[in-house]
MIROBA-509884 format. One line per 3 residues: number of its first residue (from 1); their letters; for each residue x, y, z of C-alpha. Coordinates in steps of 0.5 Angstrom, whole numbers. Layout:
<sites>
NUM	a	X Y Z  ...
</sites>
This chain:
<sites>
1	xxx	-28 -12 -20  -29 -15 -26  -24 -17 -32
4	xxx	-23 -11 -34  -21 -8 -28  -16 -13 -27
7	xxx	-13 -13 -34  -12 -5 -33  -9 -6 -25
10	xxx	-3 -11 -27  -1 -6 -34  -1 0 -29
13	xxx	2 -3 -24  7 -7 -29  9 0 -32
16	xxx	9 4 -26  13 0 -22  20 -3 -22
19	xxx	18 -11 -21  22 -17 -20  15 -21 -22
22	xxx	10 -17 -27  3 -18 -25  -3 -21 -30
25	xxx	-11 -20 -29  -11 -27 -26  -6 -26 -20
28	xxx	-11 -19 -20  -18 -23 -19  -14 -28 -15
31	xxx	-13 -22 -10  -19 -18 -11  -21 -17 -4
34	xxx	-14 -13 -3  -14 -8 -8  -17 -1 -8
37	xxx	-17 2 -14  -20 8 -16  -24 8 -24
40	xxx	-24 15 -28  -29 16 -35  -28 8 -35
43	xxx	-20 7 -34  -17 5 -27  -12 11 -26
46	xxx	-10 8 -19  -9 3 -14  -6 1 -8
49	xxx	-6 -7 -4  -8 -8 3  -5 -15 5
52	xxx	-6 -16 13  1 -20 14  0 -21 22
55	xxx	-6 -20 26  -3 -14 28  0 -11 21
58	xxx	-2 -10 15  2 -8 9  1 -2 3
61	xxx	3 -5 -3  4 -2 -10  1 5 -9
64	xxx	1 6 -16  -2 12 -19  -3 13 -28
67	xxx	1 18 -30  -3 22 -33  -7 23 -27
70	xxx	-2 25 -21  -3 31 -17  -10 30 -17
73	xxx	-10 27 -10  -12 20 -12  -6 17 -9
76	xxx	-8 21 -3  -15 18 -3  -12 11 -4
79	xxx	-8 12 2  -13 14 6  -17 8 4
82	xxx	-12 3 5  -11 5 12  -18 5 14
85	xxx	-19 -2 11  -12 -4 15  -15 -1 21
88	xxx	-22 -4 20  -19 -12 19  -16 -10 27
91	xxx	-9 -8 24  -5 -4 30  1 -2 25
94	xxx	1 -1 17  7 -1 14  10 -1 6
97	xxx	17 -2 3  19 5 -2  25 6 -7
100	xxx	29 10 -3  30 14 -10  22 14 -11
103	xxx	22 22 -8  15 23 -8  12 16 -5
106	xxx	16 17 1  14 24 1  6 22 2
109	xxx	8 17 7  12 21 11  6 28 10
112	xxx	2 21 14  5 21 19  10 15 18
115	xxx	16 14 20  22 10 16  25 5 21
118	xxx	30 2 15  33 1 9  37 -3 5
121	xxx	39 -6 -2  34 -11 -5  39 -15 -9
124	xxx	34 -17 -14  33 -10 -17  39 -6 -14
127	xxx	35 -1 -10  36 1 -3  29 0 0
130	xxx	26 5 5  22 0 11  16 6 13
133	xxx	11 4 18  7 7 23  1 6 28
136	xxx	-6 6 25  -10 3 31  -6 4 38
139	xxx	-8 0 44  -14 2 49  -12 3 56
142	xxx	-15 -3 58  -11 -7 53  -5 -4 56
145	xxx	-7 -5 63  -9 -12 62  -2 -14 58
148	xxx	2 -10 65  -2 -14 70  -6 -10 73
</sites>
């Protein structure tokens, strides 16, 4: 990722999401190892960050693609890559926040096979807020032997 990847990564993600702290490039290369985006005739048209925040879960944050470029299966692909680099850092569970009125994220979401596990009003925007998560990398048998003692 160079400067200019950052600097179109922060505008798309500043003027296609409801954000209570807008992004820059230097937040962007700052965090370079977790964003995935997607580059067409030399303009990022999408992204997504995969940030691990337990050993065991991962998070999606800001699936975000430009919208002259939707329904093109960029925002699948971003999905699919995000979860293969959680399933790579040994996440076990991937999950992600989305705006209940946000219809057509909670969609692709639900299509992969999440679930909605809650929902509540994020006080800093308004928005009612779906948590979705779903299990990426489930244990071995062996693992589930060992932790029951046998």
């Amino acid at each position: 990722m160079d400067q200019s990847h950052a600097g179109q990564i922060a505008t798309l993600l500043n003027t296609r999401n409801q954000l209570v702290k807008n992004y820059d490039a230097k937040t962007i290369l700052a965090a370079r190892t977790r964003f995935l985006f997607e580059v067409r005739d030399g303009q990022v048209v999408g992204c997504v960050e995969v940030k691990k925040v337990q050993w065991y879960q991962a998070e999606v944050n800001h699936l975000t693609v430009h919208k002259d470029y939707c329904r093109r299966g960029i925002a699948q692909a971003l999905l699919d890559a995000a979860t293969a680099r959680a399933i790579k850092d040994g996440a076990r569970i991937l999950q992600c926040t989305i705006r209940d009125n946000n219809v057509e994220s909670g969609a692709l979401f639900l299509k992969n096979g999440f679930v909605r596990t809650a929902l509540f009003l994020y006080p800093d925007t308004g928005n009612n807020v779906g948590v979705y998560q779903k299990v990426i990398s489930p244990p071995k048998a062996a693992e589930i032997s060992a932790a029951m003692g046998a």
